[in-house]
Residue frames as a rotation matrix with the C-alpha (Angstrom) as fourth column:
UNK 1
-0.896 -0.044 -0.442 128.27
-0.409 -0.310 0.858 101.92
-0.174 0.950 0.260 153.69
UNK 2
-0.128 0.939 0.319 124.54
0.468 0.341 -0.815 101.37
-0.874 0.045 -0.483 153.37
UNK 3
-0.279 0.628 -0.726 123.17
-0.899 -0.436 -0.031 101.54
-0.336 0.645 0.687 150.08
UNK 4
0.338 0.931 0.135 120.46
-0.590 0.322 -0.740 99.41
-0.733 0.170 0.658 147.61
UNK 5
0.776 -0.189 -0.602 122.77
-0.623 -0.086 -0.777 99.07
0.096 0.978 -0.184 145.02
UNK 6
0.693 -0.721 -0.025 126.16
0.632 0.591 0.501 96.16
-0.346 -0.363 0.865 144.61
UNK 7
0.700 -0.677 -0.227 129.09
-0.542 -0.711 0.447 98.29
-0.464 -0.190 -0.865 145.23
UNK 8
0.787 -0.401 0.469 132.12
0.603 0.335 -0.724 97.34
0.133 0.853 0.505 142.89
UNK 9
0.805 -0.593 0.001 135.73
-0.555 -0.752 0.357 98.93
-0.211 -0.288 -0.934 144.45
UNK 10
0.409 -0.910 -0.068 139.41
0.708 0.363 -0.605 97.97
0.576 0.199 0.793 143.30
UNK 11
0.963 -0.066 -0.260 141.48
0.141 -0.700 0.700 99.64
-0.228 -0.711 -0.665 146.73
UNK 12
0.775 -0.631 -0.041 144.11
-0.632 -0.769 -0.093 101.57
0.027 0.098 -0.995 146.64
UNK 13
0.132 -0.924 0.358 146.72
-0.929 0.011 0.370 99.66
-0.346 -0.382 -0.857 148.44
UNK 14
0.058 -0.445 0.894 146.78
-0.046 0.893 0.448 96.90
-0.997 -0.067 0.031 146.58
UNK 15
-0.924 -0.382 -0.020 147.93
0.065 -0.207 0.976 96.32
-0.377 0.901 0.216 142.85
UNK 16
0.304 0.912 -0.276 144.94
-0.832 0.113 -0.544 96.97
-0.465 0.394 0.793 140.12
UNK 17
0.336 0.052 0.940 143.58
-0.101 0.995 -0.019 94.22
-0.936 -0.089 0.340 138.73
UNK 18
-0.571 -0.694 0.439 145.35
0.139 0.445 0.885 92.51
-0.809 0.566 -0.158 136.04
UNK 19
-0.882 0.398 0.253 142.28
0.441 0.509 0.739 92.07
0.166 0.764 -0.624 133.89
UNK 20
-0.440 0.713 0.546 138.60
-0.648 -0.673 0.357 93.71
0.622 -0.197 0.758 133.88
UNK 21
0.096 0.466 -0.880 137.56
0.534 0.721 0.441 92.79
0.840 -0.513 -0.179 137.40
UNK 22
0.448 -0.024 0.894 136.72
-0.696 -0.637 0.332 93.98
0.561 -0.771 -0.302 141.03
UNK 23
-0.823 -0.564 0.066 139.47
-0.216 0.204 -0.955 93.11
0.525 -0.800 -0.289 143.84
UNK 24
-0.954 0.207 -0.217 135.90
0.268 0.264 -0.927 93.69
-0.135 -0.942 -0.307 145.84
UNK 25
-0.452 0.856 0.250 132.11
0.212 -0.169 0.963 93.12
0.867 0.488 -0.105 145.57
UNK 26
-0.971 0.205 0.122 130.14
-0.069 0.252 -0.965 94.12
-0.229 -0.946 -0.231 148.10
UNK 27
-0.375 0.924 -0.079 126.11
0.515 0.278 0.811 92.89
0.771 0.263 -0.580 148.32
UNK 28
-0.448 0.658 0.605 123.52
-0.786 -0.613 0.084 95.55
0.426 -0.438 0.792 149.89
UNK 29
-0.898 0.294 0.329 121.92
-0.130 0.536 -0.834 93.64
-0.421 -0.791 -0.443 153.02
UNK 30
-0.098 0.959 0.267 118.74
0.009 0.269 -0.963 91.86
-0.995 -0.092 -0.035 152.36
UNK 31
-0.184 0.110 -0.977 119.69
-0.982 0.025 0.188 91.09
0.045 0.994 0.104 148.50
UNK 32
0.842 0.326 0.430 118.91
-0.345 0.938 -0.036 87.74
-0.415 -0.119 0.902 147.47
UNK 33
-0.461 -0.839 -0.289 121.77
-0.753 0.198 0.628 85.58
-0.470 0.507 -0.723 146.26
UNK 34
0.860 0.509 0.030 121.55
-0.309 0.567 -0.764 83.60
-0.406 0.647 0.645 143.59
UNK 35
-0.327 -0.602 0.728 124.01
-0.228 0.798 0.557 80.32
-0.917 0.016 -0.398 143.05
UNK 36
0.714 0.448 -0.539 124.02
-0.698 0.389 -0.602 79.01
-0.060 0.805 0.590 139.14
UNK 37
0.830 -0.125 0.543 125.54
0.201 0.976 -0.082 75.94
-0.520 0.177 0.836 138.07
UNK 38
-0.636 -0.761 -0.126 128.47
0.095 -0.239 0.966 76.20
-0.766 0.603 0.224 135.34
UNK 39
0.396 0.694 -0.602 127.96
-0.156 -0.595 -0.789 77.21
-0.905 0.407 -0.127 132.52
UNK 40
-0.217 -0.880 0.423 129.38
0.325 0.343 0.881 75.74
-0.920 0.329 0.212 129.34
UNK 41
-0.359 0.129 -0.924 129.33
-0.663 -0.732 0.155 76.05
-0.657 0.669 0.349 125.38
UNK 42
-0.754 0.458 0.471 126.83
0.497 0.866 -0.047 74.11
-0.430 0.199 -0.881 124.74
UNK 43
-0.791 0.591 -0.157 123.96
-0.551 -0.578 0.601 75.33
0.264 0.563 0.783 121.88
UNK 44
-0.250 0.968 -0.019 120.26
-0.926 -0.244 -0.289 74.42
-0.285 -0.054 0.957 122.36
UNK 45
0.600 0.556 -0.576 120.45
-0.732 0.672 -0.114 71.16
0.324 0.490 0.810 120.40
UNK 46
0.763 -0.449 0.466 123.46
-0.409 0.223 0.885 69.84
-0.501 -0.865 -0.013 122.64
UNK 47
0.681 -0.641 0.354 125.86
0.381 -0.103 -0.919 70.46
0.626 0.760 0.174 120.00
UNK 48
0.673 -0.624 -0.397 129.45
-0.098 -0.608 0.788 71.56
-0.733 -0.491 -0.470 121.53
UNK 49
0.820 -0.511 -0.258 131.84
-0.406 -0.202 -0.891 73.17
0.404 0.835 -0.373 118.91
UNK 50
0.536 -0.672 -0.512 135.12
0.738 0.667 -0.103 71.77
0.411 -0.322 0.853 118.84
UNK 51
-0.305 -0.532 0.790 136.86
0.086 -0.842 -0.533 75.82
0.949 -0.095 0.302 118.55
UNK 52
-0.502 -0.525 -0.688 137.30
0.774 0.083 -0.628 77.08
0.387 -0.847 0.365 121.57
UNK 53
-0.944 0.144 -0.296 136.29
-0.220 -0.944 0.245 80.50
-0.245 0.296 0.923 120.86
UNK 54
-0.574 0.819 0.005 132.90
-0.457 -0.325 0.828 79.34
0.679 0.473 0.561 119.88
UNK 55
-0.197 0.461 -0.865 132.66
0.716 0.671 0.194 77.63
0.670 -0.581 -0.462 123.07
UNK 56
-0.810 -0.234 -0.537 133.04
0.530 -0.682 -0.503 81.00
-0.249 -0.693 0.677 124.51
UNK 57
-0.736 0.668 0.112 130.26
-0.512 -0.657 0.553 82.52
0.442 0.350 0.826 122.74
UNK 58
0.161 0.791 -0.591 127.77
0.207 0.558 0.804 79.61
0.965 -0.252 -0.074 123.52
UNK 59
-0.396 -0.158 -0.905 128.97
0.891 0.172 -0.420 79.90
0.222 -0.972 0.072 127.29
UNK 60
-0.953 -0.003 -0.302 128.45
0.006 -1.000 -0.009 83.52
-0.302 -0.010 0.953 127.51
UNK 61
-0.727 0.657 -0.199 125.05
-0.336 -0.087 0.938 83.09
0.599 0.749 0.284 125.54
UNK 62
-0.164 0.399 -0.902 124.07
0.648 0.733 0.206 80.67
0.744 -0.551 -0.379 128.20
UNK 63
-0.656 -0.144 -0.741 124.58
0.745 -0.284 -0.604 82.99
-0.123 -0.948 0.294 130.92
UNK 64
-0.885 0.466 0.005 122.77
-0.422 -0.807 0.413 85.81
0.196 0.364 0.911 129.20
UNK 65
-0.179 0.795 -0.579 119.69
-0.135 0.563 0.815 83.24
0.975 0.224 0.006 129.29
UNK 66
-0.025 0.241 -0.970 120.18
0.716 0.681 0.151 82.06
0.698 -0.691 -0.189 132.52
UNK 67
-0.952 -0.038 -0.303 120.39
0.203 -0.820 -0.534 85.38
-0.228 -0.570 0.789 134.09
UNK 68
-0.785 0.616 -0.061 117.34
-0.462 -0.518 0.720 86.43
0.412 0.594 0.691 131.88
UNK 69
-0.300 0.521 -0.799 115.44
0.229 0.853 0.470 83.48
0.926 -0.042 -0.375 133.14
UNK 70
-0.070 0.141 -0.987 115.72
0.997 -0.029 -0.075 84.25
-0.039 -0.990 -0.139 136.92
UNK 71
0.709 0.702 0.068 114.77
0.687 -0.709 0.158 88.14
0.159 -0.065 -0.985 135.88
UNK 72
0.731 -0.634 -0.252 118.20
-0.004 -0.374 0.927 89.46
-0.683 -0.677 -0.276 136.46
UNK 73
0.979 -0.082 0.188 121.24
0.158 -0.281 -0.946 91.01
0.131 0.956 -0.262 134.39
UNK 74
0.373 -0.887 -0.273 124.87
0.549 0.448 -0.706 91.57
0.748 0.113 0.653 134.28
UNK 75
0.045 -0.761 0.647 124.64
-0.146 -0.646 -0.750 93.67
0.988 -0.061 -0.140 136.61
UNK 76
0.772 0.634 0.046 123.32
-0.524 0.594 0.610 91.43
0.360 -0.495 0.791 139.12
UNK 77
0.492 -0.619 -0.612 126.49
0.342 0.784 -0.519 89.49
0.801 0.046 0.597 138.54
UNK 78
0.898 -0.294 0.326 128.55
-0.432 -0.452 0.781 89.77
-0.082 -0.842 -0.533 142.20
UNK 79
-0.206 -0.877 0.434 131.54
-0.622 0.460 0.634 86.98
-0.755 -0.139 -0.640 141.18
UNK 80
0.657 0.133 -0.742 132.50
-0.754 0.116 -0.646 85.04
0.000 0.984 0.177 138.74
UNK 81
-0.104 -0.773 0.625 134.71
-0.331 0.620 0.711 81.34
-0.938 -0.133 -0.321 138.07
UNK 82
0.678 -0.043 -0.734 136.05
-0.708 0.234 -0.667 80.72
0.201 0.971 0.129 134.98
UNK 83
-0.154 -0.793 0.589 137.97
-0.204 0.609 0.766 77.32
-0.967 -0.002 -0.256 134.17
UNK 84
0.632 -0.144 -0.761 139.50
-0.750 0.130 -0.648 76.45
0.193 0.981 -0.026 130.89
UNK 85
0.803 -0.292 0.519 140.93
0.265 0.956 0.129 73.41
-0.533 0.034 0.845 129.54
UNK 86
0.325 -0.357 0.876 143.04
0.861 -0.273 -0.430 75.47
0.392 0.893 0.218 127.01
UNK 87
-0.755 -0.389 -0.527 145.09
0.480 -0.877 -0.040 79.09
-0.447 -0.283 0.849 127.09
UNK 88
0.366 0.910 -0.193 142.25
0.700 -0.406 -0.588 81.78
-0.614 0.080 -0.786 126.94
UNK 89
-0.267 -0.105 0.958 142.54
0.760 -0.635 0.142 84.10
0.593 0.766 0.249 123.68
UNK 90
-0.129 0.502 -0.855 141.84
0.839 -0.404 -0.364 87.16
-0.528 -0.765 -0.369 125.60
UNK 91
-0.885 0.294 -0.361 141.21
-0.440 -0.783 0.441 89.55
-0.153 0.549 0.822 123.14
UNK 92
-0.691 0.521 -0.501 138.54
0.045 0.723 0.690 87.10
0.722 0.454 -0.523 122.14
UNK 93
-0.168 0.309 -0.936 137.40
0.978 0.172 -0.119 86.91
0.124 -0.935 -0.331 125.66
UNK 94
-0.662 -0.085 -0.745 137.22
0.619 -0.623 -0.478 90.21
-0.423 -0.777 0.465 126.62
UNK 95
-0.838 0.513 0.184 135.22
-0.164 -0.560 0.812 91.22
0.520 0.651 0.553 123.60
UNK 96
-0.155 0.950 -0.269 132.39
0.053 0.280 0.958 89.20
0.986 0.134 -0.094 125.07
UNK 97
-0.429 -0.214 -0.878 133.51
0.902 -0.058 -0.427 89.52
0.041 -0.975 0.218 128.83
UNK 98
-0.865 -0.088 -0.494 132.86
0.144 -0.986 -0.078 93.60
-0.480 -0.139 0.866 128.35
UNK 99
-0.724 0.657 -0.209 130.11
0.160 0.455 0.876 92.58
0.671 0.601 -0.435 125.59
UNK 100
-0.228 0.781 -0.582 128.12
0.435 0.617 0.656 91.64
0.871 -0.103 -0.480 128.77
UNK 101
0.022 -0.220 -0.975 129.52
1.000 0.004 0.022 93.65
-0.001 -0.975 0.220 131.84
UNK 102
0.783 0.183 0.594 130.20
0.339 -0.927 -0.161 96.73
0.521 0.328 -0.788 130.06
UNK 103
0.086 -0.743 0.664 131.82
-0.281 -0.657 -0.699 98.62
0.956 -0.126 -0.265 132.47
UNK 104
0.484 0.370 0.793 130.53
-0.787 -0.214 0.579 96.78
0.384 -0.904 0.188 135.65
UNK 105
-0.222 -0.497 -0.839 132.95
-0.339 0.846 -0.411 94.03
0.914 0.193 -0.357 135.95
UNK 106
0.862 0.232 0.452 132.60
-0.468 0.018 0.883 91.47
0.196 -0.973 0.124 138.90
UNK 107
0.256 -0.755 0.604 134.72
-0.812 0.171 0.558 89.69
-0.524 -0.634 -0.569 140.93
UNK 108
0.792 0.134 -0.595 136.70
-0.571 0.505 -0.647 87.17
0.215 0.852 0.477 139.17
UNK 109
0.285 -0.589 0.756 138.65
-0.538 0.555 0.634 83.78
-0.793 -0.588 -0.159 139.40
UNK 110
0.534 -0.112 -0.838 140.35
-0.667 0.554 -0.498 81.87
0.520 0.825 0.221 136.30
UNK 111
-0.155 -0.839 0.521 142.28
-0.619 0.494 0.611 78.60
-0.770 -0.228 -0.596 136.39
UNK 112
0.375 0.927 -0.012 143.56
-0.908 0.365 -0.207 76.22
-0.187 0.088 0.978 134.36
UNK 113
0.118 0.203 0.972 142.71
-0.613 0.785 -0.090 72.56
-0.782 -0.585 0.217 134.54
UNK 114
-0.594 -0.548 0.589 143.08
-0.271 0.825 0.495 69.52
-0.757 0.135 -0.639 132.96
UNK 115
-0.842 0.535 -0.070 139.41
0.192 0.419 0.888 68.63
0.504 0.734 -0.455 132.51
UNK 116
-0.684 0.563 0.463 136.38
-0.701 -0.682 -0.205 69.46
0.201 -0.466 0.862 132.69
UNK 117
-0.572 0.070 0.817 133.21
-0.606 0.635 -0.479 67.39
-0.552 -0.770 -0.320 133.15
UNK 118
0.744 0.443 0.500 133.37
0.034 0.722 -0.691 66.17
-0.667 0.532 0.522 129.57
UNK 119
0.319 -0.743 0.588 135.75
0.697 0.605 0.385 65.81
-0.642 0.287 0.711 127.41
UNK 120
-0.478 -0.415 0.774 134.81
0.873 -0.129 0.470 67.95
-0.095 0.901 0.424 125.09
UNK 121
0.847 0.450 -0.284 133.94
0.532 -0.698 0.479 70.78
0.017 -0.557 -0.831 127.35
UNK 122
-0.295 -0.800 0.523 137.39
0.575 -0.586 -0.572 73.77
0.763 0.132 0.632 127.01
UNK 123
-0.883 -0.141 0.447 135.62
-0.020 -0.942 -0.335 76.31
0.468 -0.305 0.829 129.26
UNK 124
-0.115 0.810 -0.576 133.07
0.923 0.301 0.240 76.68
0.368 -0.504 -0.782 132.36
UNK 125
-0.825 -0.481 0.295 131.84
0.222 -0.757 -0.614 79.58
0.519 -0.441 0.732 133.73
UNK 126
-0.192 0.635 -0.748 130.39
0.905 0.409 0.114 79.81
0.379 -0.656 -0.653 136.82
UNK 127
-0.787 -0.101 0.609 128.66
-0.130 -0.937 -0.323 83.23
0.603 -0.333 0.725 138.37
UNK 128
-0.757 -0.147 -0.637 127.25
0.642 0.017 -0.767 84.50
0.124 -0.989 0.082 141.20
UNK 129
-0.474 0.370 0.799 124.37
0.044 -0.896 0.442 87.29
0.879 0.245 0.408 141.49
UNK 130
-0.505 0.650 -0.567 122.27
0.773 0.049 -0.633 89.09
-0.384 -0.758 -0.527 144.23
UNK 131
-0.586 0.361 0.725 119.66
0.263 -0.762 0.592 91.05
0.766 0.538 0.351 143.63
C-alpha cells in the first residue's frame, strides 16, 4: 500500500470501534513524526478552570495551537492518549473531538487515573502526528 497520504482503516474482522476512532493508522514512508507533550486545560494566563468541560475546551484549544505552530493540522494527527481524572461527558467531548477531526478520526487510547501532574489538572491529551 504505497501512498503520500495517512491511511485511516477500522478492519473487518474485528468489532468497530466503540467511539470515533481508527482500530489502524498507517504513516506513508518518509513522513516525519512528530511527538507533543500533553496537553492540558490550561488558558494563556495559566488559569485552569475548575469545570471539567472547560478543561476540555482549553485542552483541545491547546492542541489546535500546537499543531498550528509546527505547520500541521488535524489531519496530521496519527494517535491520540487521553487521560482523565473524572468520567468523560461524551457528548461534550465528542462535540469538540469531531469539532477538530471531522471525519478523520485517529487512533485512540482513554484511561482513567487517579492523578494527573497537578492537582488541578481532570484531563491530558496527548497526540501524535506525521507529516
Amino acid at each position: 500500500m504505497s501512498t503520500n497520504k495517512i491511511i485511516r482503516l477500522n478492519p473487518d474482522n474485528i468489532p468497530t470501534p466503540v467511539g470515533n476512532y481508527s482500530h489502524v493508522t498507517i504513516i506513508p514512508r518518509n513522513s516525519d513524526l512528530y511527538t507533543f507533550s500533553g496537553q492540558i486545560g490550561i488558558d494563556n494566563n495559566g488559569k485552569t478552570p475548575v469545570n471539567f468541560n472547560e478543561q476540555v475546551i482549553l485542552t483541545f484549544k491547546n492542541i489546535k495551537e500546537l499543531l498550528n505552530s509546527q505547520d500541521l493540522d488535524a489531519e496530521n494527527v496519527i494517535k491520540v492518549n487521553i487521560w482523565a481524572t473524572e468520567e468523560i461527558d461524551w457528548e461534550f467531548f465528542d462535540k469538540e473531538w469531531v469539532n477538530l477531526f471531522k471525519k478523520n478520526y485517529p487512533s485512540m487510547t482513554i484511561a482513567y487515573i487517579t492523578a494527573l501532574g497537578l492537582p488541578e489538572l481532570k484531563i491530558e491529551i496527548e497526540i501524535w502526528a506525521a507529516k
